[in-house]
N, C-alpha and C positions, 0 to 999 in steps of 0.2 A: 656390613658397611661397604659401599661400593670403594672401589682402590681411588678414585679423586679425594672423597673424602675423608681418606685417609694421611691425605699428601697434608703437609704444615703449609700454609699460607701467611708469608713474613708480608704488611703494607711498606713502603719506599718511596720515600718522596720522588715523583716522576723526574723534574727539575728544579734545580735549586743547589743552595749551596751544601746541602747533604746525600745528594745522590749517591755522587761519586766516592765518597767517604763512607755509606753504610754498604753500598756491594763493595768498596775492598774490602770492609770488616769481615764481611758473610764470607769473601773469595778466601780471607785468609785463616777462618776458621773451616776451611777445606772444602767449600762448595763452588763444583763446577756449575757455570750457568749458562742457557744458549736463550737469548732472546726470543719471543716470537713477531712473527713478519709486523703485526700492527704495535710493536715497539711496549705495548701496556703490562706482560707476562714476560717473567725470566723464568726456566725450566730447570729447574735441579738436575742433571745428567748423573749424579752418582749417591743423590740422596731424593727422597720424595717430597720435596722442598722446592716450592713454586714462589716468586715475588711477584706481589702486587704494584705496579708502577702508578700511584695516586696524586692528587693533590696532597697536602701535610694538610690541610684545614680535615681532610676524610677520613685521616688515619686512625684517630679516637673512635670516629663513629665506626668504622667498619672491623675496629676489634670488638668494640665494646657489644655489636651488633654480633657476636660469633661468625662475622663473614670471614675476618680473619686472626689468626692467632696470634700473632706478635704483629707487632708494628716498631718502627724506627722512627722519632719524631722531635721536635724542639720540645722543652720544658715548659716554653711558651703558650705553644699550639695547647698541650694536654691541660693545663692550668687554666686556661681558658676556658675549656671545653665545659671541665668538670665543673667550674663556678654559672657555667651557663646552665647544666645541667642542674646543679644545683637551686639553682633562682627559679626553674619551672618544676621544683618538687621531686624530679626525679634523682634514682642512686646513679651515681658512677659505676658501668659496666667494665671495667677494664682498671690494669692495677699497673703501679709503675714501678718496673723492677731494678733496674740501674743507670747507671747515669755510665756516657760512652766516651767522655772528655775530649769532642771537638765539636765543631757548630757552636763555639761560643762566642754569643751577644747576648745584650741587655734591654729591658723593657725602660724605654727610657719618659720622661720629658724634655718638651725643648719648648724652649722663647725665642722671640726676633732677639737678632743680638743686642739691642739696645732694650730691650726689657728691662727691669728689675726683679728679680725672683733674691724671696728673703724665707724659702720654706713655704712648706705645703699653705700655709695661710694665705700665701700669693694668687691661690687659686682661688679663694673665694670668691662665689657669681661671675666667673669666667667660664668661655666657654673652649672644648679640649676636642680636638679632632682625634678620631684613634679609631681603629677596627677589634680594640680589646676592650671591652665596657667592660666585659666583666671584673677584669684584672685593674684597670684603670676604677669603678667603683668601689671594689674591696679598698685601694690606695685612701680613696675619697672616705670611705666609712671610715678606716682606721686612722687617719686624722680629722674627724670628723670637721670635716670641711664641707661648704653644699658649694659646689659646679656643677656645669652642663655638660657631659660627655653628646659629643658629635660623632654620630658614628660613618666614619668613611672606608669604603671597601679598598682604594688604593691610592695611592699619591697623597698620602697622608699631608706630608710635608709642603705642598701646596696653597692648605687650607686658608692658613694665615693671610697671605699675599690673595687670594677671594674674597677675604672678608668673613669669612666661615665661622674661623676660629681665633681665639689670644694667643693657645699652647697647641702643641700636640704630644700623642703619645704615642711612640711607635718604637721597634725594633733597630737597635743602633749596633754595628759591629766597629768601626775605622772613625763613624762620625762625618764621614767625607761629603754626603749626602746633604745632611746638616747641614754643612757649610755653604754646600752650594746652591742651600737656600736661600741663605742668611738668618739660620738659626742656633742657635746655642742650647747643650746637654745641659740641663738644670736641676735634674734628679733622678735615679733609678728607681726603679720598682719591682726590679724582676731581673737577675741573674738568671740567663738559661743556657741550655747545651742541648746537644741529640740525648736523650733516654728511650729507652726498650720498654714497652708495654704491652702487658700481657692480657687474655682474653678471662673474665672471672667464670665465664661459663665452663662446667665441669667435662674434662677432656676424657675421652676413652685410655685405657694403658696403654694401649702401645700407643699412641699421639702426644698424651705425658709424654712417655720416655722418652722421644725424639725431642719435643720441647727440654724436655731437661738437657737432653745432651748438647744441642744448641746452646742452651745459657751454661751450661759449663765450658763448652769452647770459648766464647764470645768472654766471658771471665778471664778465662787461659790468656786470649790473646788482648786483653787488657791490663791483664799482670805485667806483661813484659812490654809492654809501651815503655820506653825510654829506661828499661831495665837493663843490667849489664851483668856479664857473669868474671869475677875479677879472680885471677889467678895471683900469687904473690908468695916469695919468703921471707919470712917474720923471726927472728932471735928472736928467743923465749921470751928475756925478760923484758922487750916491747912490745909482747902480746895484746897485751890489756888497753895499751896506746893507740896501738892497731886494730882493734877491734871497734874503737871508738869512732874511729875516722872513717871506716865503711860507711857511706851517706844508706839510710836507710835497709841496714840488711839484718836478717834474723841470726840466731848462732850460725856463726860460720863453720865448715867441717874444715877440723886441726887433722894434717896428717904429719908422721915421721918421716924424715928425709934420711935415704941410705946413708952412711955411712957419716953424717954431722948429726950430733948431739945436741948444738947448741940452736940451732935452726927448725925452724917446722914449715909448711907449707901449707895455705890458709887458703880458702876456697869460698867465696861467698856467693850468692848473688845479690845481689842491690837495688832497690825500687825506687831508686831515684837519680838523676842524672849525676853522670861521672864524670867532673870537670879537668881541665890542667892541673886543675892547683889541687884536686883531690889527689891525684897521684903524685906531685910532688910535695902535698905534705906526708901522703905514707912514707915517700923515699926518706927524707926528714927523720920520720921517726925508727929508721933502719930496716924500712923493706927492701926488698931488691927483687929485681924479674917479675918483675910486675908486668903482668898480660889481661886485657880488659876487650869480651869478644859478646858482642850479640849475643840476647837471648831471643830464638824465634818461636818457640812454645812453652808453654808451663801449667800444669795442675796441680792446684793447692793439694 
């Protein structure tokens, strides 16, 4: 195998609202990267790990295509994809491995604000501007409703005010858009976020292993997203009290404290956020020295 094609090829939305967001993932599960001069290629300096800088509409095709091995992409984008894929008979080349919990928006509907929308039966024999048929006719099948999906490449939101369309269907984050159309969110159809997808075509071992190790990083530093490591001393017979109020943590490690009997010191970590009131209901319940510090890596 020549040494390029040994390198992993991660796709990355060129611009957009995920760019910035999937190279800090990648930076911060330990990859140095040096751009190259036409901006398109990020250079792994200490792993053999190359980024592809893509449109997000490419990133499906070019895993699924074994151009690249992983890709970083909306839920939206791949859902799409596969349902297109799906309609010309052909398999999904590429698998969805986890979900990254940012890049979240919704596939939405919208009306002019003085519409009436009373449920999907609103759509019937209307016509729906959108660049996602696919996902907008899955919607239409499953309420078996018949409308016209308009397919528009961009300025979705426009359509109405042309004459085009009644509704549209498009990608809402704030809604602010929306607004400043003079349209109104009337239904969802699609919860999405950034998810990692993988290539189904069979990798050599050492290209696994490095894929794996990658998706156990990328795990690691999704564990400890908004995780905390809570130090605390607990009297015994509050133990049970205390252990309950840990938001989100598995058995905590009980240790002895020199020279008191009546005290132990409890160590957890916690995978969910650690408010005010979590640590003044521990004090409450007779913690004390309560210290709550950043987790910045973790393997299950």
């Amino acid at each position: 195998m020549e040494p390029s094609e040994q390198r992993i090829k991660i796709a990355v939305q060129k611009t957009g609202r995920l760019t910035d967001h999937s190279i800090d993932l990648l930076e911060r599960c330990g990859l140095k990267l040096t751009r190259s001069k036409d901006q398109l290629i990020c250079y792994g300096e200490n792993m053999p790990i190359d980024l592809l800088l893509v449109r997000d509409d490419d990133i499906p095709g070019l895993v699924g295509e074994d151009i690249c091995d992983l890709g970083i992409v909306g839920l939206n984008v791949v859902e799409e994809k596969r349902l297109n894929r799906a309609a010309d008979g052909r398999p999904t080349e590429f698998k969805q491995v986890f979900a990254l919990d940012f890049g979240h928006c919704r596939l939405s509907l919208a009306a002019p604000e003085d519409a009436v929308y009373d449920g999907p039966e609103s759509l019937s024999n209307k016509r729906i501007a959108t660049s996602y048929v696919g996902l907008l006719k899955r919607f239409l099948d499953e309420n078996d409703v018949e409308a016209e999906p308009v397919y528009f490449s961009g300025a979705v939101e426009i359509a109405p005010k042309l004459g085009r369309a009644d509704y549209i269907c498009d990608i809402v984050s704030t809604g602010g858009t929306l607004r400043a159309n003079g349209l109104a969110e009337v239904d969802v159809l699609l919860e999405s976020e950034a998810v990692v997808i993988q290539t189904r075509k069979p990798l050599g071992d050492e290209k696994q292993a490095l894929v794996d190790k990658i998706l156990q990083r990328l795990d690691g530093v999704l564990q400890v997203h908004e995780s905390k490591y809570i130090m605390l001393h607990a009297p015994k017979e509050a133990l049970a009290e205390i252990r309950d109020l840990l938001p989100g943590s598995e058995a905590p490690t009980i240790l002895r404290l020199d020279g008191n009997d009546d005290k132990v010191a409890v160590h957890a970590v916690c995978r969910e956020n650690v408010f005010w009131e979590t640590l003044e209901n521990l004090k409450a319940a007779g913690a004390s020295s309560l210290l709550v510090l950043p987790v910045e890596k973790m393997l299950a």
